[in-house]
Short mmCIF file of the C-alpha atoms (twelve columns), coordinates in Angstrom:
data_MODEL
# 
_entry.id   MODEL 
# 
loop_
_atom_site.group_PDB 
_atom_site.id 
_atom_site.type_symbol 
_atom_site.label_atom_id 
_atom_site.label_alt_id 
_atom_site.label_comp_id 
_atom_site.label_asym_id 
_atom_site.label_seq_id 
_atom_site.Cartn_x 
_atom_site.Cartn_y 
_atom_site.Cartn_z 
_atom_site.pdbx_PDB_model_num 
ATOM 1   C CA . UNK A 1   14.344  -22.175 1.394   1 
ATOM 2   C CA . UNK A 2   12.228  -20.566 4.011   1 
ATOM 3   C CA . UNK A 3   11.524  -23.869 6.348   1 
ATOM 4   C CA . UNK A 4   7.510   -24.918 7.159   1 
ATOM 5   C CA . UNK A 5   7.764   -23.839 10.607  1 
ATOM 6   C CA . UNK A 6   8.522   -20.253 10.189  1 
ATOM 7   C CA . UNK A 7   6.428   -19.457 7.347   1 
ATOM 8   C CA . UNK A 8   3.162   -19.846 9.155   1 
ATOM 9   C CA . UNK A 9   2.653   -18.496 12.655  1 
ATOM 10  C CA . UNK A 10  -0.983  -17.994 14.498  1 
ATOM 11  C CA . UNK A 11  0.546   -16.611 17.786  1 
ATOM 12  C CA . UNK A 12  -1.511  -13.710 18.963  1 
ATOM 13  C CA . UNK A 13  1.359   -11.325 20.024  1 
ATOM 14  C CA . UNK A 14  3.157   -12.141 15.873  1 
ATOM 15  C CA . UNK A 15  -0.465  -10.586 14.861  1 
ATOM 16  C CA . UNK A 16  -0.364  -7.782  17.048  1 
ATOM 17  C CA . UNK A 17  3.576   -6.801  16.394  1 
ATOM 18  C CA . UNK A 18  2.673   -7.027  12.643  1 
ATOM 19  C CA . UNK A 19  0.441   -4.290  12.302  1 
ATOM 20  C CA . UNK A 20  1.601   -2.050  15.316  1 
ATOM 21  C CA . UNK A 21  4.655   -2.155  13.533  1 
ATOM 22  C CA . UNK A 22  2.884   -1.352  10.606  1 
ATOM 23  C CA . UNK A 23  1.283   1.679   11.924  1 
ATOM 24  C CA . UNK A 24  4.333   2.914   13.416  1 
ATOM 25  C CA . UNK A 25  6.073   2.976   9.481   1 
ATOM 26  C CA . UNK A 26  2.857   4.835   7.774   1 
ATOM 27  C CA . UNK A 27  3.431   7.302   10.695  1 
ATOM 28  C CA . UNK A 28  7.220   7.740   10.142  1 
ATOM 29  C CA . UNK A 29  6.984   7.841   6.301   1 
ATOM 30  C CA . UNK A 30  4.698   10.274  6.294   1 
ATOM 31  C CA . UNK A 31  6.794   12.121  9.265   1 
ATOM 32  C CA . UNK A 32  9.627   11.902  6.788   1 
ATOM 33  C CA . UNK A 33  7.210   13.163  3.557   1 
ATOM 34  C CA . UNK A 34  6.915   16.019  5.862   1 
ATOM 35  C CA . UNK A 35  10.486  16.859  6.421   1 
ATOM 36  C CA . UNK A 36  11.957  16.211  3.452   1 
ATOM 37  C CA . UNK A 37  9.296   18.792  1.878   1 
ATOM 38  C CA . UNK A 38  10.810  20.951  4.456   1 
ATOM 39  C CA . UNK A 39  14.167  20.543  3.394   1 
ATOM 40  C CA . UNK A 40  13.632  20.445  -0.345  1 
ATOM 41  C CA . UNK A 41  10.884  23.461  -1.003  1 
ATOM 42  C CA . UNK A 42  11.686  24.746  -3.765  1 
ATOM 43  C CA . UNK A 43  12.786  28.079  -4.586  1 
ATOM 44  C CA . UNK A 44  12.376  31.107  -6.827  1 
ATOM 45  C CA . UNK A 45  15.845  30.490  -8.172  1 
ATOM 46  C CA . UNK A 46  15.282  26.456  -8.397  1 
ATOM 47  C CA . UNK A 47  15.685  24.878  -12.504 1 
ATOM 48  C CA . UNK A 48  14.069  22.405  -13.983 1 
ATOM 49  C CA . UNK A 49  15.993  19.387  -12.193 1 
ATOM 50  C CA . UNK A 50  15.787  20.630  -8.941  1 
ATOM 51  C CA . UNK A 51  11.399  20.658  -9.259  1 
ATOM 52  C CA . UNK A 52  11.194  17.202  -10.920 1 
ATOM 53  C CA . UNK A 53  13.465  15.642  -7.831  1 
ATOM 54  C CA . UNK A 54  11.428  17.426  -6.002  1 
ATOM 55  C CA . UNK A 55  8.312   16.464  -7.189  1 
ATOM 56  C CA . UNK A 56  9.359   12.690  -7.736  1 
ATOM 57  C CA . UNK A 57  10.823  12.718  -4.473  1 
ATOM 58  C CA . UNK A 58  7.345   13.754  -2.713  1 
ATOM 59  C CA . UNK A 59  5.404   11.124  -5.531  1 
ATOM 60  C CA . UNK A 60  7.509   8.056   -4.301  1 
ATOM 61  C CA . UNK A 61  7.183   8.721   -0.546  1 
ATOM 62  C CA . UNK A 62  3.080   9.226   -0.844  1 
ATOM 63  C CA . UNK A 63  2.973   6.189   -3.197  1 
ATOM 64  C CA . UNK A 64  4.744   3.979   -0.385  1 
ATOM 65  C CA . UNK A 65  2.477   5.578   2.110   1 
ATOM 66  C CA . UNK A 66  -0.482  4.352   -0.087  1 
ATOM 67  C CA . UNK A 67  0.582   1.238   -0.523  1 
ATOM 68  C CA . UNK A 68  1.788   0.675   2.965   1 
ATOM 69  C CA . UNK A 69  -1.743  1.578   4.317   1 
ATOM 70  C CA . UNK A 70  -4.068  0.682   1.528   1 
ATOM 71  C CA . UNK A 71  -2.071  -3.404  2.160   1 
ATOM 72  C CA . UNK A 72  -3.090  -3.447  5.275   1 
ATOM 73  C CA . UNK A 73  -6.468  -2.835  4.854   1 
ATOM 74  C CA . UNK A 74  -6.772  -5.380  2.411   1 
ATOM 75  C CA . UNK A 75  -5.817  -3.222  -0.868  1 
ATOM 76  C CA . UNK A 76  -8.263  -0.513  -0.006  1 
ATOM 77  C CA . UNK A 77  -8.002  3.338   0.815   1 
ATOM 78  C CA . UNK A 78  -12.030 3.269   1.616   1 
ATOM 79  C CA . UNK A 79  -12.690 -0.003  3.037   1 
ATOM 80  C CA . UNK A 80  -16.205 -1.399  1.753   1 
ATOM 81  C CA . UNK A 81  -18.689 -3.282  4.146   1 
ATOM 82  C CA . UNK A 82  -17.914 -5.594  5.650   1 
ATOM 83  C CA . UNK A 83  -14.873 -4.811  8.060   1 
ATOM 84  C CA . UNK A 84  -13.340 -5.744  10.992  1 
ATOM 85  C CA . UNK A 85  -12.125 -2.205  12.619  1 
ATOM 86  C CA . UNK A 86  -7.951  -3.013  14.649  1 
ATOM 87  C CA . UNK A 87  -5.999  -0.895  15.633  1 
ATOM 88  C CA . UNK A 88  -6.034  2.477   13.398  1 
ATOM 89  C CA . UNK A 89  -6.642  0.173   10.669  1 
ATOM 90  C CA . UNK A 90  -10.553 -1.177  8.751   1 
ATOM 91  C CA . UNK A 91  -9.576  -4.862  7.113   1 
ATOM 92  C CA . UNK A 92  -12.415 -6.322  4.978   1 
ATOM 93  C CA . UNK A 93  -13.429 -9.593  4.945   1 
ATOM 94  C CA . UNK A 94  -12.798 -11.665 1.702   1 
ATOM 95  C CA . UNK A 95  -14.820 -14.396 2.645   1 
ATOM 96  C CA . UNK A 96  -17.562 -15.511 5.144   1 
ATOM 97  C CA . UNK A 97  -19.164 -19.272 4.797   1 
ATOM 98  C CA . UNK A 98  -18.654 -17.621 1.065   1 
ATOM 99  C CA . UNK A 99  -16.496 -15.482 -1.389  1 
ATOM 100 C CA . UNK A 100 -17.167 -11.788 -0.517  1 
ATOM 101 C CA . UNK A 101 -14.902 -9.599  -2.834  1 
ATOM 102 C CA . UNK A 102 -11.503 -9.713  -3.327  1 
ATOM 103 C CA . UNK A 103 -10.134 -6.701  -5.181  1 
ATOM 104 C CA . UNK A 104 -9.101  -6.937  -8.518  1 
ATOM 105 C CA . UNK A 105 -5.837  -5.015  -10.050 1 
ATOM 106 C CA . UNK A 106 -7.883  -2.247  -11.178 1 
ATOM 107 C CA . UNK A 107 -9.686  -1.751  -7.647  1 
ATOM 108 C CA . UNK A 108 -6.525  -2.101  -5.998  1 
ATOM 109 C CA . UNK A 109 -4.876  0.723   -8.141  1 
ATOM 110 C CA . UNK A 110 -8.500  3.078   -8.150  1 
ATOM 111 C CA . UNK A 111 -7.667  3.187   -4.865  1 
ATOM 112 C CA . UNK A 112 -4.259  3.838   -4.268  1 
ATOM 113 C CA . UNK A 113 -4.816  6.700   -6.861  1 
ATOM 114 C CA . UNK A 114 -7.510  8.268   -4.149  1 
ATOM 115 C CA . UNK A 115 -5.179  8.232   -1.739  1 
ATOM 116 C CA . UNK A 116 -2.281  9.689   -3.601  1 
ATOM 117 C CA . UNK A 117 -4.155  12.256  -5.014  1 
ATOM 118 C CA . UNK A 118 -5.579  13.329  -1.560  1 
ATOM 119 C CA . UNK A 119 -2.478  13.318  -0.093  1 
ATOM 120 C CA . UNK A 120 -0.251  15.084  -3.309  1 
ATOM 121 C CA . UNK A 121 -1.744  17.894  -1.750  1 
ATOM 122 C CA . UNK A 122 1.328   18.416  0.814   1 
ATOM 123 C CA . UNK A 123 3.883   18.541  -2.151  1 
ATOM 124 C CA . UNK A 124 0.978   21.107  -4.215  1 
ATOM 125 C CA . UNK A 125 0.882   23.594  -1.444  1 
ATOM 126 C CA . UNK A 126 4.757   23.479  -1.603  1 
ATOM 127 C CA . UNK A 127 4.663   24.516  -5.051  1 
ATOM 128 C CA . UNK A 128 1.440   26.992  -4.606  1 
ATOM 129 C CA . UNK A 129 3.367   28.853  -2.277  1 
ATOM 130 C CA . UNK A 130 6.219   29.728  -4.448  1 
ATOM 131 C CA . UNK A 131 5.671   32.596  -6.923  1 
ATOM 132 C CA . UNK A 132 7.876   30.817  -9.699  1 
ATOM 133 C CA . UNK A 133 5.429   27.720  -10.500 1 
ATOM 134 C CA . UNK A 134 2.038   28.027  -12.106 1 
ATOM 135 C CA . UNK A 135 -0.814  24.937  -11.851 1 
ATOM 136 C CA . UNK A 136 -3.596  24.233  -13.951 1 
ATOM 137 C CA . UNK A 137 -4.541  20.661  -13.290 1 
ATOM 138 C CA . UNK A 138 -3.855  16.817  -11.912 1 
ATOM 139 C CA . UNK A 139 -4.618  13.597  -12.513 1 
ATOM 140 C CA . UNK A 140 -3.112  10.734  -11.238 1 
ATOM 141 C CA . UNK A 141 -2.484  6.979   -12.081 1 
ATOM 142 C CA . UNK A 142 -0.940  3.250   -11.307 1 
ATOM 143 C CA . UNK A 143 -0.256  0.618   -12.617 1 
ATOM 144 C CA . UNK A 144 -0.019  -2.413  -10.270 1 
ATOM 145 C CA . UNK A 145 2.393   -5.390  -11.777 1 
ATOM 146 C CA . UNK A 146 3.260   -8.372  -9.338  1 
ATOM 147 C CA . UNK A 147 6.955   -6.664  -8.945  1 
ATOM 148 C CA . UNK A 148 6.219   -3.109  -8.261  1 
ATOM 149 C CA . UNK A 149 4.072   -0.165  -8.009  1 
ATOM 150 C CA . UNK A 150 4.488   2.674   -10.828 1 
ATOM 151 C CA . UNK A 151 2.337   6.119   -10.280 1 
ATOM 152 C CA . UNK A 152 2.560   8.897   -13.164 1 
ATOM 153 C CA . UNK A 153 1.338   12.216  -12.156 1 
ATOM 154 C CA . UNK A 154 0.029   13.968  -14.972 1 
ATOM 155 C CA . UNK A 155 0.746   17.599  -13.481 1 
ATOM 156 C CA . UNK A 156 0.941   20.627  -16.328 1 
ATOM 157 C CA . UNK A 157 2.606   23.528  -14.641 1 
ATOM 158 C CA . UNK A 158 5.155   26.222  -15.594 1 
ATOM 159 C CA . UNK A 159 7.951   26.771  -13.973 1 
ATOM 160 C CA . UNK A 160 9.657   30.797  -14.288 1 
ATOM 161 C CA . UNK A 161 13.214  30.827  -14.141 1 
ATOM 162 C CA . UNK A 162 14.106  34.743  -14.707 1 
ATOM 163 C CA . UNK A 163 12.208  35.938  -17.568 1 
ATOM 164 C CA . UNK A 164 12.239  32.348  -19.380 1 
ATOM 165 C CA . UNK A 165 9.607   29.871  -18.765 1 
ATOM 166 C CA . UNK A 166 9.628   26.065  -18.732 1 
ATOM 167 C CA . UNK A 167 6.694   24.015  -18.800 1 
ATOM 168 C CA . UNK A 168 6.604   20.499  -17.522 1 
ATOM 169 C CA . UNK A 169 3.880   18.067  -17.428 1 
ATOM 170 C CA . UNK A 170 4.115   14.579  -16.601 1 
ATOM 171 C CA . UNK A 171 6.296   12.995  -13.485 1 
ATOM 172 C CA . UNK A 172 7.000   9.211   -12.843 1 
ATOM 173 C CA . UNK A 173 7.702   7.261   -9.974  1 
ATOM 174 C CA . UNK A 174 8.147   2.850   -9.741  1 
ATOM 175 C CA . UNK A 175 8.204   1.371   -5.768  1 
ATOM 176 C CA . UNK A 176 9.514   -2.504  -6.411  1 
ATOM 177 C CA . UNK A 177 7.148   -4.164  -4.202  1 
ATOM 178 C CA . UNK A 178 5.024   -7.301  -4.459  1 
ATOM 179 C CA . UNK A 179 1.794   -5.883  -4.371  1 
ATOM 180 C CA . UNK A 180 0.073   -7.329  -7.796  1 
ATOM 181 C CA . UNK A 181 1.278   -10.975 -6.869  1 
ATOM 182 C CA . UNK A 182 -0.426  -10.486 -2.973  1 
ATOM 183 C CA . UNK A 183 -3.518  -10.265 -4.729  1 
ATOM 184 C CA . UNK A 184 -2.403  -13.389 -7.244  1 
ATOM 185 C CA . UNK A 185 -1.826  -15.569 -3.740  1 
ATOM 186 C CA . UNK A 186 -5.093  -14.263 -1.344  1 
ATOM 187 C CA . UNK A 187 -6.581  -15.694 -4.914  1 
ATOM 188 C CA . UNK A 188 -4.905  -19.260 -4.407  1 
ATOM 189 C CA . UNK A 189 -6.371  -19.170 -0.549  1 
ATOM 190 C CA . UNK A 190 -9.962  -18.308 -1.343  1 
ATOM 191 C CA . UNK A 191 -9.982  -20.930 -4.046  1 
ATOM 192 C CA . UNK A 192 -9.001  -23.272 -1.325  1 
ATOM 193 C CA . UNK A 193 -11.188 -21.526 1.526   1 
ATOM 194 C CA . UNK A 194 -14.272 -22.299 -0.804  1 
ATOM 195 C CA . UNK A 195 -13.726 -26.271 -0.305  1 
ATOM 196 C CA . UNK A 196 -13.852 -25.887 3.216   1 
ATOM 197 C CA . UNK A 197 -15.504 -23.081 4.613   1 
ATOM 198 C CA . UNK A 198 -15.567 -23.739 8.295   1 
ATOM 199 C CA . UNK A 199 -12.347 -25.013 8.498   1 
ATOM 200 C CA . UNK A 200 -8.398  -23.034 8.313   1 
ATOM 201 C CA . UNK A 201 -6.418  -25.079 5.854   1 
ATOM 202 C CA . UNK A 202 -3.265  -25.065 8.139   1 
ATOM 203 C CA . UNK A 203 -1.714  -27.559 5.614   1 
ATOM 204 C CA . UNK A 204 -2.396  -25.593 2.415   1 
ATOM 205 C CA . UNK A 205 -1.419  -22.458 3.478   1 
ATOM 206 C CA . UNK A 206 1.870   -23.740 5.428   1 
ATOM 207 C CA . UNK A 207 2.598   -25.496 1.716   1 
ATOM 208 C CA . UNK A 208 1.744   -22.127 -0.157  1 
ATOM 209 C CA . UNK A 209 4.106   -20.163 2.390   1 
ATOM 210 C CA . UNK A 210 6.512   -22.383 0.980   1 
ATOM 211 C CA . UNK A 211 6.274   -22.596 -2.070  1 
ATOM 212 C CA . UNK A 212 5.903   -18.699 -2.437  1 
ATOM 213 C CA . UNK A 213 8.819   -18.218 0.131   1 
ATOM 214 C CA . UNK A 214 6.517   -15.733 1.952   1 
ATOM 215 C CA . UNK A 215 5.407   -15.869 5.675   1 
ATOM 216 C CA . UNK A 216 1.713   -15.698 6.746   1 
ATOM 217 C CA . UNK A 217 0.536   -14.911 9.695   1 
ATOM 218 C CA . UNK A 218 -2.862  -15.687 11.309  1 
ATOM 219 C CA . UNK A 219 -4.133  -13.556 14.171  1 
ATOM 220 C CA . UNK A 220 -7.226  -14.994 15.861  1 
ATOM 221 C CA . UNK A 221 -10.340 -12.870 17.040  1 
ATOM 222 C CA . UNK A 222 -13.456 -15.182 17.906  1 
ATOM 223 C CA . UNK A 223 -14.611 -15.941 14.740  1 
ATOM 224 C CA . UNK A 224 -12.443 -13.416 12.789  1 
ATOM 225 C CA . UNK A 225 -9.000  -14.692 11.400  1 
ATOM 226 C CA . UNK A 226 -6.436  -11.616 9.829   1 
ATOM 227 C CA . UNK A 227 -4.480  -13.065 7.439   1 
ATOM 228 C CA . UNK A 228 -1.497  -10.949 6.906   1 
ATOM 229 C CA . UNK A 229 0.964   -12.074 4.090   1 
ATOM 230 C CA . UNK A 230 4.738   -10.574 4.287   1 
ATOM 231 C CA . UNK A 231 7.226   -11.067 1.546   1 
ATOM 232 C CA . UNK A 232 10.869  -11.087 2.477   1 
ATOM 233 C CA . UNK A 233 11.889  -9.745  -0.936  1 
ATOM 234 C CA . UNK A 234 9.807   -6.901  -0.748  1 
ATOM 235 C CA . UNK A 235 10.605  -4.033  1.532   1 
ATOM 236 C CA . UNK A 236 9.164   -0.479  1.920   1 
ATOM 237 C CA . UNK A 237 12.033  1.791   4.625   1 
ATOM 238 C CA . UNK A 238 13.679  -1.505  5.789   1 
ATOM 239 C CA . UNK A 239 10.305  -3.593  6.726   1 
ATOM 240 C CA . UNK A 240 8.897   -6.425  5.271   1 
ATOM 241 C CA . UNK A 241 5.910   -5.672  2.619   1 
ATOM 242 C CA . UNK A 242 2.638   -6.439  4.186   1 
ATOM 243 C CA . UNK A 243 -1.600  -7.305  3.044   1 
ATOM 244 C CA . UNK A 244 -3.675  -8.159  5.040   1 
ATOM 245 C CA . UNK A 245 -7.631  -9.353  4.768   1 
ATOM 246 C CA . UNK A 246 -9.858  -11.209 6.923   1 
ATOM 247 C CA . UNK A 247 -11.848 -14.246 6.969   1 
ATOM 248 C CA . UNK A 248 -14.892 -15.106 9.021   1 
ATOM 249 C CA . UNK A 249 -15.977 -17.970 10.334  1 
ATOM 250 C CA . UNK A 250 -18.991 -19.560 12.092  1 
ATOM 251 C CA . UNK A 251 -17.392 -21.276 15.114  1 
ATOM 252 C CA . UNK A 252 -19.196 -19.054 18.197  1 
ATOM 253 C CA . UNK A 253 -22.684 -18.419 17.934  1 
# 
């Protein structure tokens, strides 16, 4: 059992660790999406197996790249109005004296999908460049569960091995991360937030840290508050799974 006094932290140097930290792991997964295209390009002579690991391989590390950045700015890849700009980060606010918008499932996976289909391109150009692969379309999708991420990349292309060729269409990837039940808590705090809307409810959320065996972290800014919610069991390259959102309140006028 995670104990009270861990679980909820408002010093300003947790906040700013949290999405440095952050930052630094969208830059290194994508350093590493980069490199391990590098090392895996396939060739003229490559089968079947070796362009679907290749493909899945590049799916998986955009989708945690998506997921990584689109959770810290509060489930979205273009953050609506309004926003509190930090660091290279835009979080929106869920709430101000009232409910704003909190994204639903379907919002939450629209989005990734823009992201992963703007940045597929990498593992595309890959394939474009190699004389053995034809392309003639792409459409992407998630589905966001409270466990896990899955993306399916609907990608008909033919692949020429010698004088035979082998079509292949559709590529699947599942990240186990806690996305889908982030949404299910922020939920549980709004609810809450509504009853009191000048006021953080310290108690609550210290109670609903515990009880979801999660950590949340508040990082003050005048009147803005981050929230940023990290789940032990959930971890994208050996860091904790992060969301964060913002509320504002009317303390400074």
């Amino acid at each position: 059992m995670v104990s009270k006094r861990g679980q909820l932290t408002i010093f300003i140097i947790i906040g700013i660790l949290i999405l440095a930290i952050v930052g630094v792991l969208l830059f290194l997964v994508k350093d590493n999406t980069i490199k391990d295209l590098e090392e895996n390009t396939v060739k003229p002579s490559s089968g079947k197996e070796e362009l679907q690991f290749f493909l899945e391989g590049c799916l998986k590390d955009i989708t945690q790249e998506a997921i990584i950045f689109n959770s810290v700015q509060g489930g979205y890849y273009e953050v609506p109005s309004p926003n509190m700009e930090y660091s290279w980060f835009k979080i929106p606010y869920y709430f101000e004296q009232e409910v704003l918008e909190i994204p639903k499932l379907e919002n939450v996976e629209t989005e990734l999908e823009k992201f992963i289909e703007e940045n597929i391109v990498i593992c595309l150009r890959e394939l474009s460049s190699s004389r053995n692969v034809s392309i003639s379309g792409i459409k992407i999708q998630t589905v966001v569960s409270s466990q896990s991420v899955i993306t399916i990349l609907d990608l008909p292309l033919v692949l020429y091995v010698g004088e035979e060729a082998i079509e292949m269409k559709q590529f699947r990837v599942e990240v186990p991360v806690e996305l889908g039940r982030a949404i299910e808590i922020i939920e549980k705090i709004i609810e809450e937030q509504k009853k009191f809307p000048n006021y953080i409810r310290m108690s609550y959320i210290t109670e609903l840290a515990e009880e979801e065996s999660i950590f949340i972290d508040l990082r003050h800014l005048e009147n803005e508050v981050v929230y940023s919610l990290r789940f032990p069991k959930s971890e994208i390259n050996d860091n904790l799974y992060v969301f964060s959102f913002v509320i504002k309140y009317n303390w400074i006028k």
